[in-house]
N, CA, C and O atoms as CSV, one atom per row, in Angstrom:
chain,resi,resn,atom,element,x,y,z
A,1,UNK,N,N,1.770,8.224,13.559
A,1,UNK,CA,C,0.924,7.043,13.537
A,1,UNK,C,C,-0.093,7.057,14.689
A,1,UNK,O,O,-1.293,6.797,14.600
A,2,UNK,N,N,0.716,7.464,15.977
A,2,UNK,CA,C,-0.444,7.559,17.197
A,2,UNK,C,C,-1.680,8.887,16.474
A,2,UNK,O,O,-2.842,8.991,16.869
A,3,UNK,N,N,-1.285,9.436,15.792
A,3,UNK,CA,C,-2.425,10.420,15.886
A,3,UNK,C,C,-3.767,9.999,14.870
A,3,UNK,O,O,-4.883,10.514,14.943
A,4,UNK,N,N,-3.331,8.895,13.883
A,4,UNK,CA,C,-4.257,8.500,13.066
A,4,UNK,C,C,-5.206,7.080,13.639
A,4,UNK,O,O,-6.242,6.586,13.193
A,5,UNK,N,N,-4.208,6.649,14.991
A,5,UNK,CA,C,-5.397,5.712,15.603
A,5,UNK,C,C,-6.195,6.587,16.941
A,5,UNK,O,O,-7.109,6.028,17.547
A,6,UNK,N,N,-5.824,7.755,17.252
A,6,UNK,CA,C,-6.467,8.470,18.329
A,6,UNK,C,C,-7.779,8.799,17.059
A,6,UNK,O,O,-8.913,8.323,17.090
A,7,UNK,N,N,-7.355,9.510,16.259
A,7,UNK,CA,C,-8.800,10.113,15.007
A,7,UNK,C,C,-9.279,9.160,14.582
A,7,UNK,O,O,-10.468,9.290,14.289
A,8,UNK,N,N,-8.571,7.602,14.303
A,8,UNK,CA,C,-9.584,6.596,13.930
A,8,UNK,C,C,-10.200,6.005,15.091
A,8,UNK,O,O,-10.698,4.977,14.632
A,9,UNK,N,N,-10.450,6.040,16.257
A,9,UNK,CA,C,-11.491,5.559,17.819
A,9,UNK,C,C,-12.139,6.641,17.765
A,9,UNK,O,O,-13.355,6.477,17.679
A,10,UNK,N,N,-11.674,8.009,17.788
A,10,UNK,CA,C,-12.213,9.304,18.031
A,10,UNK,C,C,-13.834,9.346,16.982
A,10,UNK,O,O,-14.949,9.753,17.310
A,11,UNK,N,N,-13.353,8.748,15.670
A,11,UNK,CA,C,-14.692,8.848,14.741
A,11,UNK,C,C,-15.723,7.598,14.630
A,11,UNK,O,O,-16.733,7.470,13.938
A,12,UNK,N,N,-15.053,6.652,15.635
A,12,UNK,CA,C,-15.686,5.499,15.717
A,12,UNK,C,C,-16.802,5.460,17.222
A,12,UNK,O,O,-17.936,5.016,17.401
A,13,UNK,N,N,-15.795,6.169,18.114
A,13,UNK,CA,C,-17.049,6.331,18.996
A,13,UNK,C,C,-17.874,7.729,18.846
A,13,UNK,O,O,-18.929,7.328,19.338
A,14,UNK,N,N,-18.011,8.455,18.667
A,14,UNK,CA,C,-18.369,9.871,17.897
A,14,UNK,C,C,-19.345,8.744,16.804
A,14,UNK,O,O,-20.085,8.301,17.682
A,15,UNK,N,N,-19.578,8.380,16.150
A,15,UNK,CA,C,-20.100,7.713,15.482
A,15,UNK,C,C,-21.322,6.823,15.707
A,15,UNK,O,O,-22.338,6.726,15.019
A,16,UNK,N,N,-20.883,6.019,17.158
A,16,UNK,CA,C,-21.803,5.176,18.212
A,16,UNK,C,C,-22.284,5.848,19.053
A,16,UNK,O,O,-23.263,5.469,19.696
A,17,UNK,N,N,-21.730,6.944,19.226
A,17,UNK,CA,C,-22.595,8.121,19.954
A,17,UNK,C,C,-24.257,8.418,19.490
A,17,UNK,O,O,-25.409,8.219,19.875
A,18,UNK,N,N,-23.527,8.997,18.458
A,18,UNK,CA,C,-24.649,9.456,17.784
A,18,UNK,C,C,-25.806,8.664,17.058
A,18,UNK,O,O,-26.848,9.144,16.611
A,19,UNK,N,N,-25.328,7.125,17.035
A,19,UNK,CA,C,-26.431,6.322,16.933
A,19,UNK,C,C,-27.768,6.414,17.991
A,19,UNK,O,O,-28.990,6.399,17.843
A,20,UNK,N,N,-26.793,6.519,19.189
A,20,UNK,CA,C,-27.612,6.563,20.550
A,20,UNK,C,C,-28.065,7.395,20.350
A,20,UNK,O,O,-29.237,7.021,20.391
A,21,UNK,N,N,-28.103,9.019,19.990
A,21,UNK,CA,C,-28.687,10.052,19.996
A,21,UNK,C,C,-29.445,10.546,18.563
A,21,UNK,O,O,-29.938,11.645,18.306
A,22,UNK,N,N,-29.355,9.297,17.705
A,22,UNK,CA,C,-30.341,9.366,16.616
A,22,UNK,C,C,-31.793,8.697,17.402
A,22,UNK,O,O,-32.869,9.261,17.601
A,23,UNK,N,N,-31.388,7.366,17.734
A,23,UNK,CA,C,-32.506,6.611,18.047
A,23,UNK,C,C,-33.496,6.493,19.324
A,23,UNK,O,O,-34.510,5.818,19.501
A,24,UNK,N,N,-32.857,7.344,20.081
A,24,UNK,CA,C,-33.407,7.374,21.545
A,24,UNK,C,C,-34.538,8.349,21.616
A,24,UNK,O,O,-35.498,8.092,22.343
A,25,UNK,N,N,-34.483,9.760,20.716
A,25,UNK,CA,C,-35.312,10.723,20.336
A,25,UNK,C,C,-37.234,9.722,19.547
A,25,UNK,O,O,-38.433,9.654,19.819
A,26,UNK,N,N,-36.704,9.449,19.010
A,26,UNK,CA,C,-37.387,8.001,18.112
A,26,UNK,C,C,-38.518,7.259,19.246
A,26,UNK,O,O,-39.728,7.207,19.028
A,27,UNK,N,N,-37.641,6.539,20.869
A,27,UNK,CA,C,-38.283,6.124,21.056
A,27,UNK,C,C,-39.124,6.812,21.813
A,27,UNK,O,O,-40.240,6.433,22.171
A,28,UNK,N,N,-38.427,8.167,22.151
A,28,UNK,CA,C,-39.738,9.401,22.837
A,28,UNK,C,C,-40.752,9.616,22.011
A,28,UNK,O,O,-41.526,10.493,22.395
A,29,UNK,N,N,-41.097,8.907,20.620
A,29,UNK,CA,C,-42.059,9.613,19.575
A,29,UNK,C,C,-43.081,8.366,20.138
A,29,UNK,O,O,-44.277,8.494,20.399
A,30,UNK,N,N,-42.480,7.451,20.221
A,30,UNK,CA,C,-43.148,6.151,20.676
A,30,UNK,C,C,-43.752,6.423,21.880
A,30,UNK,O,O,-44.975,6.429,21.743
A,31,UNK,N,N,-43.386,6.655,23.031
A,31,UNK,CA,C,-43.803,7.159,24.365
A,31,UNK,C,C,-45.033,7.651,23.624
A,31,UNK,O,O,-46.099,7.243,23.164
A,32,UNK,N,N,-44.285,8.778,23.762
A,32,UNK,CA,C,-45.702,10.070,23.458
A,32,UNK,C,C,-46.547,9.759,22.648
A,32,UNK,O,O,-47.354,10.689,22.628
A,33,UNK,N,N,-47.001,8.586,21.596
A,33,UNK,CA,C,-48.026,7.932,21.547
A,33,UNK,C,C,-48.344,6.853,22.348
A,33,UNK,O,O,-49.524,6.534,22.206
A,34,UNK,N,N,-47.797,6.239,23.058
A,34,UNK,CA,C,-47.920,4.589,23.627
A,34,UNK,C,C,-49.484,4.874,24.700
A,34,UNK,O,O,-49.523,5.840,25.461
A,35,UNK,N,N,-50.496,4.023,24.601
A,35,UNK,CA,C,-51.414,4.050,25.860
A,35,UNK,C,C,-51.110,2.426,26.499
A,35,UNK,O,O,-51.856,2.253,27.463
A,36,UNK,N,N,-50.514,1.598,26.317
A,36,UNK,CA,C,-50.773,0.297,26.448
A,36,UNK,C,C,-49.607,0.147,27.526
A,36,UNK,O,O,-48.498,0.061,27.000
A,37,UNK,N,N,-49.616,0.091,29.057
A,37,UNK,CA,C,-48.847,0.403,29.967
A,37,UNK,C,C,-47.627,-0.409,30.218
A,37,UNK,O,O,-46.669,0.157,30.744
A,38,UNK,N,N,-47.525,-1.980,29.829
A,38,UNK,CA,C,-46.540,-2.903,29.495
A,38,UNK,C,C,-45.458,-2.423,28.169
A,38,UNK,O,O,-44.229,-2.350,28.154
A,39,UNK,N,N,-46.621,-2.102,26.945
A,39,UNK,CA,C,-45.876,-0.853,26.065
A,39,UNK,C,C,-44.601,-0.018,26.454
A,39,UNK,O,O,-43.414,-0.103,26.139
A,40,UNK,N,N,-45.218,0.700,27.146
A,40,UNK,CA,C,-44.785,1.888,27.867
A,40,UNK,C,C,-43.196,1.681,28.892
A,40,UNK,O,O,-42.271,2.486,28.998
A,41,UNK,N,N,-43.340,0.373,29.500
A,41,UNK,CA,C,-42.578,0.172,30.332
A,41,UNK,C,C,-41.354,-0.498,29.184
A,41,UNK,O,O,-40.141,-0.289,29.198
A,42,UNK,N,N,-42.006,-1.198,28.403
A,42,UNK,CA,C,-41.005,-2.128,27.408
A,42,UNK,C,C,-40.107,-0.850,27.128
A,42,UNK,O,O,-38.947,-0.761,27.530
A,43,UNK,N,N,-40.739,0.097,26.422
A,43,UNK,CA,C,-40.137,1.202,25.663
A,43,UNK,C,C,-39.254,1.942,26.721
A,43,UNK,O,O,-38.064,2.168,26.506
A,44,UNK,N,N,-39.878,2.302,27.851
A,44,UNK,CA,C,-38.815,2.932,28.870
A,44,UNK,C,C,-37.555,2.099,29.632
A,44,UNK,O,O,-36.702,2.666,30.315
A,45,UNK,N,N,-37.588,1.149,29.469
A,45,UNK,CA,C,-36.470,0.030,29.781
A,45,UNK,C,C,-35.299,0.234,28.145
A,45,UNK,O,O,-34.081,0.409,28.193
A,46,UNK,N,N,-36.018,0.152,27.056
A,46,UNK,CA,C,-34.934,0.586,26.273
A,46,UNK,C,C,-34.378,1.515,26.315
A,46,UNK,O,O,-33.190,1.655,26.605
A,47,UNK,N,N,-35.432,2.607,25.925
A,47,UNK,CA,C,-34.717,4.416,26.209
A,47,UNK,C,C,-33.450,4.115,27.390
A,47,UNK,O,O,-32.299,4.099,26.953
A,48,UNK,N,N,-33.654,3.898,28.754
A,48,UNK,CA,C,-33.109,3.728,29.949
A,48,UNK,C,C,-31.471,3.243,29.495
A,48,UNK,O,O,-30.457,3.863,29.814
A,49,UNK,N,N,-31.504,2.353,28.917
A,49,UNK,CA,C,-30.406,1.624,28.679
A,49,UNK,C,C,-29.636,2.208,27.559
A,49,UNK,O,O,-28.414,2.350,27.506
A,50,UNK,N,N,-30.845,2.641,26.346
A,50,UNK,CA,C,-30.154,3.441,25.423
A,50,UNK,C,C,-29.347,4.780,25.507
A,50,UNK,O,O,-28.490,5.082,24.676
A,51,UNK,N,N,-29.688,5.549,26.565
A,51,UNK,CA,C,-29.440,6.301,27.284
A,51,UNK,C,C,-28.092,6.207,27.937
A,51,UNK,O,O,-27.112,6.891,27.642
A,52,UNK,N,N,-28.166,5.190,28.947
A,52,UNK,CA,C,-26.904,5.015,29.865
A,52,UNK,C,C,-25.508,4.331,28.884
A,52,UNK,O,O,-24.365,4.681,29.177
A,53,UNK,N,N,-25.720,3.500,27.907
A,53,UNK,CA,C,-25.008,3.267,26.558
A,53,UNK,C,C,-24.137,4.072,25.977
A,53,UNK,O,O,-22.914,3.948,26.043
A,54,UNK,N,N,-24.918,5.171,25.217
A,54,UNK,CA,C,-24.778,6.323,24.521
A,54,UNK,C,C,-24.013,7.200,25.508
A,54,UNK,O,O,-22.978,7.690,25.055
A,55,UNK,N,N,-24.368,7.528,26.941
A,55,UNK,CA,C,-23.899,8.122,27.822
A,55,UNK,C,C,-22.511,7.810,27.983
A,55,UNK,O,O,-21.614,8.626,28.195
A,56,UNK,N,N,-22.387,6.445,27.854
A,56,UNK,CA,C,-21.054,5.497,27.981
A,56,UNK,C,C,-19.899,5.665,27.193
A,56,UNK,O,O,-18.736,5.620,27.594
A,57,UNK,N,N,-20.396,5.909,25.765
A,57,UNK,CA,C,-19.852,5.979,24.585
A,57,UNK,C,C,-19.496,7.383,24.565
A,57,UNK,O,O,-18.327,7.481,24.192
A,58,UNK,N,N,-20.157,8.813,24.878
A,58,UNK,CA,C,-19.807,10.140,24.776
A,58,UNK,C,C,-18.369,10.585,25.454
A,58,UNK,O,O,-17.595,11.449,25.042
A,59,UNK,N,N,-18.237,9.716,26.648
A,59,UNK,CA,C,-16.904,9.890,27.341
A,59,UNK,C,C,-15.436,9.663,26.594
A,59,UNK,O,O,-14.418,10.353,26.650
A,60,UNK,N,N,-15.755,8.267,25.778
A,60,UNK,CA,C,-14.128,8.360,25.227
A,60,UNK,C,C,-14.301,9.039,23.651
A,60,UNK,O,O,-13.344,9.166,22.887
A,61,UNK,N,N,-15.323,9.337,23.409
A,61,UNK,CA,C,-15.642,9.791,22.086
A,61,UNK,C,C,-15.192,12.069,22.613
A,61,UNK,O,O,-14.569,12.965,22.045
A,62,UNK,N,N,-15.811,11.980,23.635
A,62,UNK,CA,C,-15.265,13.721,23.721
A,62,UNK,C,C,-13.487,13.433,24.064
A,62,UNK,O,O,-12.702,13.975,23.285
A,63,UNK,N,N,-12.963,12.667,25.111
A,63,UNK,CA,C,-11.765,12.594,26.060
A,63,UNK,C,C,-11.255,12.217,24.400
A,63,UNK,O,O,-10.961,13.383,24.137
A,64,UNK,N,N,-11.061,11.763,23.615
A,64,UNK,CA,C,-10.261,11.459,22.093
A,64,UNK,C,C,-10.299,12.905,21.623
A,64,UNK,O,O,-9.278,13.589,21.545
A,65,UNK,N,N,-11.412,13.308,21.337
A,65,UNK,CA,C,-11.077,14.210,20.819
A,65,UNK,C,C,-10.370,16.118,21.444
A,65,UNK,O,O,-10.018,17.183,20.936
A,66,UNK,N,N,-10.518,15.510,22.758
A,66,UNK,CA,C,-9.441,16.689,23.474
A,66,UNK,C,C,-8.476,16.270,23.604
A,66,UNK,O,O,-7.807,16.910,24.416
A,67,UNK,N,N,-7.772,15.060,22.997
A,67,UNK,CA,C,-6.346,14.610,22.984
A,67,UNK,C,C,-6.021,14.942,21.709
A,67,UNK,O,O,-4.851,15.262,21.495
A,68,UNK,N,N,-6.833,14.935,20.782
A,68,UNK,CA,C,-6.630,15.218,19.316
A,68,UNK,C,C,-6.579,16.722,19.023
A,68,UNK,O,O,-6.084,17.296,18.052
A,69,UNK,N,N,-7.046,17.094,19.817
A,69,UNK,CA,C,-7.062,19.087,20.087
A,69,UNK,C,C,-5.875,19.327,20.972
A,69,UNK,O,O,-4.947,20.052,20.612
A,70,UNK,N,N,-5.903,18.826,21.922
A,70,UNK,CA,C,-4.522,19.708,23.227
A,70,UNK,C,C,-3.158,19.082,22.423
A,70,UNK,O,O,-2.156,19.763,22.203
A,71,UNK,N,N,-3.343,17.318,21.930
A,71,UNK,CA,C,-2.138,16.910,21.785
A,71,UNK,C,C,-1.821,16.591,21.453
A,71,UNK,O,O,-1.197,15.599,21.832
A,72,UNK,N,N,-1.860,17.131,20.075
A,72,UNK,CA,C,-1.639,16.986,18.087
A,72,UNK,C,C,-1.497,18.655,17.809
A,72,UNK,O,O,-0.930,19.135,16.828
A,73,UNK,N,N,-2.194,19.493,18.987
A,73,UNK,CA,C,-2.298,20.866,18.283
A,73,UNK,C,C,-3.175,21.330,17.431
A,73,UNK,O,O,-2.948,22.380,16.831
A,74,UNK,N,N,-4.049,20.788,17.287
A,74,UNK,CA,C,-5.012,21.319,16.041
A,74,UNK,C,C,-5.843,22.750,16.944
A,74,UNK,O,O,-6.150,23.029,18.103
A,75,UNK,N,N,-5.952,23.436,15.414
A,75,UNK,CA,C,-6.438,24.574,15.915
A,75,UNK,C,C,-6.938,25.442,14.464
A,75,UNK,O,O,-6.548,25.136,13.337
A,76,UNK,N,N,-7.847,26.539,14.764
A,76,UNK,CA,C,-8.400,27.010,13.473
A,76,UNK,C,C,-9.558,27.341,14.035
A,76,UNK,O,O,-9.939,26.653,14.982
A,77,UNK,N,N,-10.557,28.722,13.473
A,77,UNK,CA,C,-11.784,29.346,13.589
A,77,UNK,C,C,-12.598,27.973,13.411
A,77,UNK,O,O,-13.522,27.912,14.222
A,78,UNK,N,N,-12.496,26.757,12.494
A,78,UNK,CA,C,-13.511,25.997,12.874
A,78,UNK,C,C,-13.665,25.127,13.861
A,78,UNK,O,O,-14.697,24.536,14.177
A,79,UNK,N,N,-12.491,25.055,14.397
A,79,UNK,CA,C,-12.179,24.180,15.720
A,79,UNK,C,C,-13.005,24.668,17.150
A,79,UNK,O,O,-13.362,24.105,18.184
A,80,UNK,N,N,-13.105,26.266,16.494
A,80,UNK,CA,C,-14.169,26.604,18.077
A,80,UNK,C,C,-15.765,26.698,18.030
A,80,UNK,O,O,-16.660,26.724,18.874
A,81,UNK,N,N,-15.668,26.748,16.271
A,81,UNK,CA,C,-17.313,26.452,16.212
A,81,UNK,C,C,-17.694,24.962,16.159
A,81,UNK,O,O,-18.869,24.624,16.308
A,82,UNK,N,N,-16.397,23.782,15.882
A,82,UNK,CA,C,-17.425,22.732,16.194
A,82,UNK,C,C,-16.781,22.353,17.625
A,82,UNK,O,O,-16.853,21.129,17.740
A,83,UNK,N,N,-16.285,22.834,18.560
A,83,UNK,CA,C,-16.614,22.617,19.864
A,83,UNK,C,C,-17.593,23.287,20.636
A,83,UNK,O,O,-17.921,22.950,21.773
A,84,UNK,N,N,-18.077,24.286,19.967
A,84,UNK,CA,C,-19.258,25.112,20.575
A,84,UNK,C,C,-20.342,23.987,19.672
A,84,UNK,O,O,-21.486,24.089,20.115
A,85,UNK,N,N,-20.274,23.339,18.949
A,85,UNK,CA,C,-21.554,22.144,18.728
A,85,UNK,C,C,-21.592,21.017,19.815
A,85,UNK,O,O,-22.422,20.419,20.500
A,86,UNK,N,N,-20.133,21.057,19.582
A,86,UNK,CA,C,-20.324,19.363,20.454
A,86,UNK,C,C,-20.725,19.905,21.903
A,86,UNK,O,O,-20.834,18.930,22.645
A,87,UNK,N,N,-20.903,20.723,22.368
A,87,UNK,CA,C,-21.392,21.411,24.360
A,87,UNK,C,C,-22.996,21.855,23.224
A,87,UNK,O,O,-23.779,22.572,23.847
A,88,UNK,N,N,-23.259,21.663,22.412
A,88,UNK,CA,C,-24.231,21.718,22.484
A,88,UNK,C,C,-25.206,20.083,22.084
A,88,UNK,O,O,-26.367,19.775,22.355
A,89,UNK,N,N,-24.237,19.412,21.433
A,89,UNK,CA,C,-24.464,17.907,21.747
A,89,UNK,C,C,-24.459,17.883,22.560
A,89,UNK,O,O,-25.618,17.812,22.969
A,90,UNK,N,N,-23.509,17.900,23.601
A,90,UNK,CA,C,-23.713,17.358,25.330
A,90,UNK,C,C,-25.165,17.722,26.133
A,90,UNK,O,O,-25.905,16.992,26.793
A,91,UNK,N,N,-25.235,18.844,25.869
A,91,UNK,CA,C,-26.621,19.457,26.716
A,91,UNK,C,C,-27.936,19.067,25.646
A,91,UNK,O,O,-29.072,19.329,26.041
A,92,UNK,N,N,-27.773,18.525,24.480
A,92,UNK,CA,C,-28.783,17.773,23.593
A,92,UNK,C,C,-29.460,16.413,24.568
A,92,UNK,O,O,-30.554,16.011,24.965
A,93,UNK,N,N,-27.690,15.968,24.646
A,93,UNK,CA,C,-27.522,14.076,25.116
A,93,UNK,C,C,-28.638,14.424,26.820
A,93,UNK,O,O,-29.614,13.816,27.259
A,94,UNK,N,N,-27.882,15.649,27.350
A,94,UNK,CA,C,-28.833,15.930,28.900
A,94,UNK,C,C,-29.825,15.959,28.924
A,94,UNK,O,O,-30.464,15.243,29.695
A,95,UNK,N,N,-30.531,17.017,27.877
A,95,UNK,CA,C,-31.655,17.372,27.474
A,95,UNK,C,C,-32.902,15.600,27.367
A,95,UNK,O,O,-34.042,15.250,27.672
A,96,UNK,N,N,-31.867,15.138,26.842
A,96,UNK,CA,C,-32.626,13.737,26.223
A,96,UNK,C,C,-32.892,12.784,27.792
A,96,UNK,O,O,-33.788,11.969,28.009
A,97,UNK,N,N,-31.913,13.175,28.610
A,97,UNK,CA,C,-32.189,12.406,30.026
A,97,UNK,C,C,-33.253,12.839,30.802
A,97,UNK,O,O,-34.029,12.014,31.284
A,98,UNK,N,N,-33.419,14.318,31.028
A,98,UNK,CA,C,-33.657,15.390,31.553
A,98,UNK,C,C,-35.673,14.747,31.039
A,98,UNK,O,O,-36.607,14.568,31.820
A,99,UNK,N,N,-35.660,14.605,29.791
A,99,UNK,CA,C,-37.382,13.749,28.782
A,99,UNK,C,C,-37.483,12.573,29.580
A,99,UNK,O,O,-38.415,12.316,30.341
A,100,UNK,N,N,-36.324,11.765,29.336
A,100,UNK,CA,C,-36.665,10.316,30.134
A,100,UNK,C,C,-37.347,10.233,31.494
A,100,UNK,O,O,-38.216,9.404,31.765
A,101,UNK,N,N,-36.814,11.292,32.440
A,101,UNK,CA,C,-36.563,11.189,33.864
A,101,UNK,C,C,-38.667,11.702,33.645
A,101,UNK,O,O,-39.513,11.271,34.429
A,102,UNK,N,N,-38.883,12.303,32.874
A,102,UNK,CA,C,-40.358,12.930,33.123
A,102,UNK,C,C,-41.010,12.160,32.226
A,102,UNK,O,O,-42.167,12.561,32.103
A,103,UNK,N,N,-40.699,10.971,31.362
A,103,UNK,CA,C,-41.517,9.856,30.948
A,103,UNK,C,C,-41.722,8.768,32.171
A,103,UNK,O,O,-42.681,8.023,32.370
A,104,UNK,N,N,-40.613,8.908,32.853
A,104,UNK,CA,C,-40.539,7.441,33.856
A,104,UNK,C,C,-41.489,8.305,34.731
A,104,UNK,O,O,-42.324,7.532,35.202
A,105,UNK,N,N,-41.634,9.100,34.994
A,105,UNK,CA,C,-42.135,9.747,36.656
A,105,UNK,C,C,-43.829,9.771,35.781
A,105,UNK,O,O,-44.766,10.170,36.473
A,106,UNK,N,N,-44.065,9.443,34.651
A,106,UNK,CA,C,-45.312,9.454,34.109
A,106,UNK,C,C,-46.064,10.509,33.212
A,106,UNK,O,O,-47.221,10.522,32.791
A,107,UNK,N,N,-44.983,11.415,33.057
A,107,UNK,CA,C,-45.560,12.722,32.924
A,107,UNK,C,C,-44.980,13.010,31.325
A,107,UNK,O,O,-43.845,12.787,30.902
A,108,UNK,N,N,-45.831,13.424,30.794
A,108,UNK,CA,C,-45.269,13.539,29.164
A,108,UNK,C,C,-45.780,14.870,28.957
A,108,UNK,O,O,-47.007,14.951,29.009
A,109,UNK,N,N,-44.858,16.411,28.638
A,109,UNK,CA,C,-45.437,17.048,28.392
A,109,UNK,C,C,-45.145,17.632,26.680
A,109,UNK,O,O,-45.203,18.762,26.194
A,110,UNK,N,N,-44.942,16.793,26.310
A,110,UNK,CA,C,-45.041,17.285,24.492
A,110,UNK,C,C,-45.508,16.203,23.508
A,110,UNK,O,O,-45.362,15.023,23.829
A,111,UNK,N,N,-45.929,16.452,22.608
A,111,UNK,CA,C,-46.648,15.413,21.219
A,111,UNK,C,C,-45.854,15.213,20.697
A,111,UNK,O,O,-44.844,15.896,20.529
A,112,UNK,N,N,-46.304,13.530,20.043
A,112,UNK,CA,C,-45.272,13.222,19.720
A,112,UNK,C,C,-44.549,13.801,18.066
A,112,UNK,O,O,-43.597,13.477,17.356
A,113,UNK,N,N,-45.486,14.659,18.036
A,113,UNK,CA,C,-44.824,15.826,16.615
A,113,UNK,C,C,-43.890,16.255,17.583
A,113,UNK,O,O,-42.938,15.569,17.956
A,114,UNK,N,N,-44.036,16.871,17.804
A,114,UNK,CA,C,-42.850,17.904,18.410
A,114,UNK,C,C,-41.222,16.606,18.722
A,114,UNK,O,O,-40.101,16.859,18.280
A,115,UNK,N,N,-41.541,15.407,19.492
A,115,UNK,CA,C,-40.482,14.852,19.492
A,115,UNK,C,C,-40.172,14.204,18.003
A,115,UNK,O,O,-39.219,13.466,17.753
A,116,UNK,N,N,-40.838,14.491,17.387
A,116,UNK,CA,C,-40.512,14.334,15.559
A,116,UNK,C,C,-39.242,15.301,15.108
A,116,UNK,O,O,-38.097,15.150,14.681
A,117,UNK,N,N,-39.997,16.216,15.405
A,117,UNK,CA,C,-38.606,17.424,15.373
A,117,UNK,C,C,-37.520,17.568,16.282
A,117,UNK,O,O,-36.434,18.110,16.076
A,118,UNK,N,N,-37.884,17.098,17.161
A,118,UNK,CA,C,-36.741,17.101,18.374
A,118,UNK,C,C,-35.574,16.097,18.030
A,118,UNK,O,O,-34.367,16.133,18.266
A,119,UNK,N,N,-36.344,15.230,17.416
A,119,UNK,CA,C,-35.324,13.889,16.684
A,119,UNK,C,C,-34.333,14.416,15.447
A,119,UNK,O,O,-33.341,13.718,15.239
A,120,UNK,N,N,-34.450,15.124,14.945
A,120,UNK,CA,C,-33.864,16.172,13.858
A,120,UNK,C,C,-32.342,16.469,13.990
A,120,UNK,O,O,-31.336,16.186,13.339
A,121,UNK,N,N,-32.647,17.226,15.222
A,121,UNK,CA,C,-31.715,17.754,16.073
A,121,UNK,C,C,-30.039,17.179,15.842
A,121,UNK,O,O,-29.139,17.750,15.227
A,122,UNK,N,N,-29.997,15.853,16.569
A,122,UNK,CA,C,-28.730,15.565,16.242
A,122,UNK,C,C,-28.501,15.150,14.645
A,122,UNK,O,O,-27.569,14.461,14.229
A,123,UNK,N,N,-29.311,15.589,14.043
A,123,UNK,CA,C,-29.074,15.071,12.182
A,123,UNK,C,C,-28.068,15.918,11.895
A,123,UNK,O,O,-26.952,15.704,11.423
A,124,UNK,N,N,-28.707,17.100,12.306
A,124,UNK,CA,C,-28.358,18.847,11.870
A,124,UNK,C,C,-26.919,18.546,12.511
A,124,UNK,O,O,-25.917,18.335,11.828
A,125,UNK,N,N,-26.945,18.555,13.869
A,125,UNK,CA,C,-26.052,18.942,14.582
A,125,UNK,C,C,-24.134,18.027,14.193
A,125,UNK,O,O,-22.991,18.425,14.420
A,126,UNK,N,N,-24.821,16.401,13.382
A,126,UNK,CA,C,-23.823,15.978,13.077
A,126,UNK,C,C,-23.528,16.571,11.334
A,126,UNK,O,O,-22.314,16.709,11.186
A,127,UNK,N,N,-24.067,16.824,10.442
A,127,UNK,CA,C,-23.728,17.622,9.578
A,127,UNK,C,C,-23.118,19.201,9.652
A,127,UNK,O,O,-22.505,19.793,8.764
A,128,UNK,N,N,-23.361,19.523,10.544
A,128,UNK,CA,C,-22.855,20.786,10.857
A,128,UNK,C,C,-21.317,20.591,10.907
A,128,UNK,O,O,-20.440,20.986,10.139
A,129,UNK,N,N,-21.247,19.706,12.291
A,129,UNK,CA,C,-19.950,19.028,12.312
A,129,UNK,C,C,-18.690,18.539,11.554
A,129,UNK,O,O,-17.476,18.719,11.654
A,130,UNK,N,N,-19.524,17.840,10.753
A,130,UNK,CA,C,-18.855,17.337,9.899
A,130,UNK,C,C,-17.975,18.154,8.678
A,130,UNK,O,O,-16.864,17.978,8.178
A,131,UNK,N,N,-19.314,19.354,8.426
A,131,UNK,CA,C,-18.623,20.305,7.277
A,131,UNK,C,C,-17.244,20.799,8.535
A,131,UNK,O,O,-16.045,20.519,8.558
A,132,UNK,N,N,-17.844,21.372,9.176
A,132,UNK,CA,C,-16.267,22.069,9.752
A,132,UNK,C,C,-15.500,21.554,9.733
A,132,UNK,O,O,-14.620,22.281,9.271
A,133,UNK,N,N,-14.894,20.089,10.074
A,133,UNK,CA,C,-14.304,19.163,10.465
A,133,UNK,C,C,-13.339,19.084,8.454
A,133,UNK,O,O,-12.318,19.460,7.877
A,134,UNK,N,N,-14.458,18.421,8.242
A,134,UNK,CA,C,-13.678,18.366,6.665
A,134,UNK,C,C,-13.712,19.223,6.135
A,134,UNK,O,O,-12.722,19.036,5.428
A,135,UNK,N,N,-14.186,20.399,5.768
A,135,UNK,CA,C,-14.174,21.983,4.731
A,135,UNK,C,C,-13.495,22.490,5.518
A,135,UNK,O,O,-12.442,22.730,4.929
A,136,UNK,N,N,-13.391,22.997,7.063
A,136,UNK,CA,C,-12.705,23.935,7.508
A,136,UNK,C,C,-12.971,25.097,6.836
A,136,UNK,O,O,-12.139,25.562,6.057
A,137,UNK,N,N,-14.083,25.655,7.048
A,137,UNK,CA,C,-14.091,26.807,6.543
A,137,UNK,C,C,-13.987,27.597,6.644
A,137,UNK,O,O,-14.662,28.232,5.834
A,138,UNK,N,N,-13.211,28.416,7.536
A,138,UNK,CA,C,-12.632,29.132,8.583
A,138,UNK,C,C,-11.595,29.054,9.093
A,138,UNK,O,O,-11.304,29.811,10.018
């Protein structure tokens, strides 16, 4: 029974995670068009928060699911390819701080196409997931 409420929080924050890391990409598309400097600040006060949120949420959403790996035992060839996703979610979620920190300091160096595609990213990355997770295909 403990192991079906550790996997039911585990997919619930894993879930709110990735809201944060659907929508935060989104508001970099906004940046990277915005000229209107109140704009700009509105939008970077969300990102900011959306950010530290999402950041919030990744902790018991990974720490669940290394309790659900070390201490349930699960194991299998797909278990190491979707933990080699989720370290690449993590350095996605960094990546996404890493944009903020050079929107706030003023400096934007990509269009907002490119953060079009950059927004993609965690789409892929949670379908990827997901097949392993349920197909196990491996």
């Amino acid at each position: 029974m403990l192991y079906l409420w550790v996997k039911a929080l585990h997919i619930v924050f894993i879930a709110s995670w990735f809201a944060g890391l659907f929508y935060l990409p989104r508001i970099f598309v906004n940046l990277a068009q915005e000229t209107n400097a109140a704009a700009t600040e509105r939008l970077l006060g969300m990102a900011r928060r959306l950010y530290r949120f999402s950041l919030i949420l990744s902790v018991p959403a990974v720490l669940l699911g290394v309790w659900l790996w070390l201490g349930f035992g699960i194991s299998g060839g797909w278990l190491h390819a979707k933990l080699a996703l989720v370290i690449v979610t993590i350095g996605y979620h960094h990546m996404c701080g890493a944009i903020l920190k050079k929107f706030e300091r003023g400096g934007n160096l990509r269009s907002h196409t490119w953060f079009r595609w950059f927004n993609e990213v965690p789409v892929l990355l949670l379908l990827a997931i997901v097949i392993l997770v349920v197909v196990k295909p491996f």
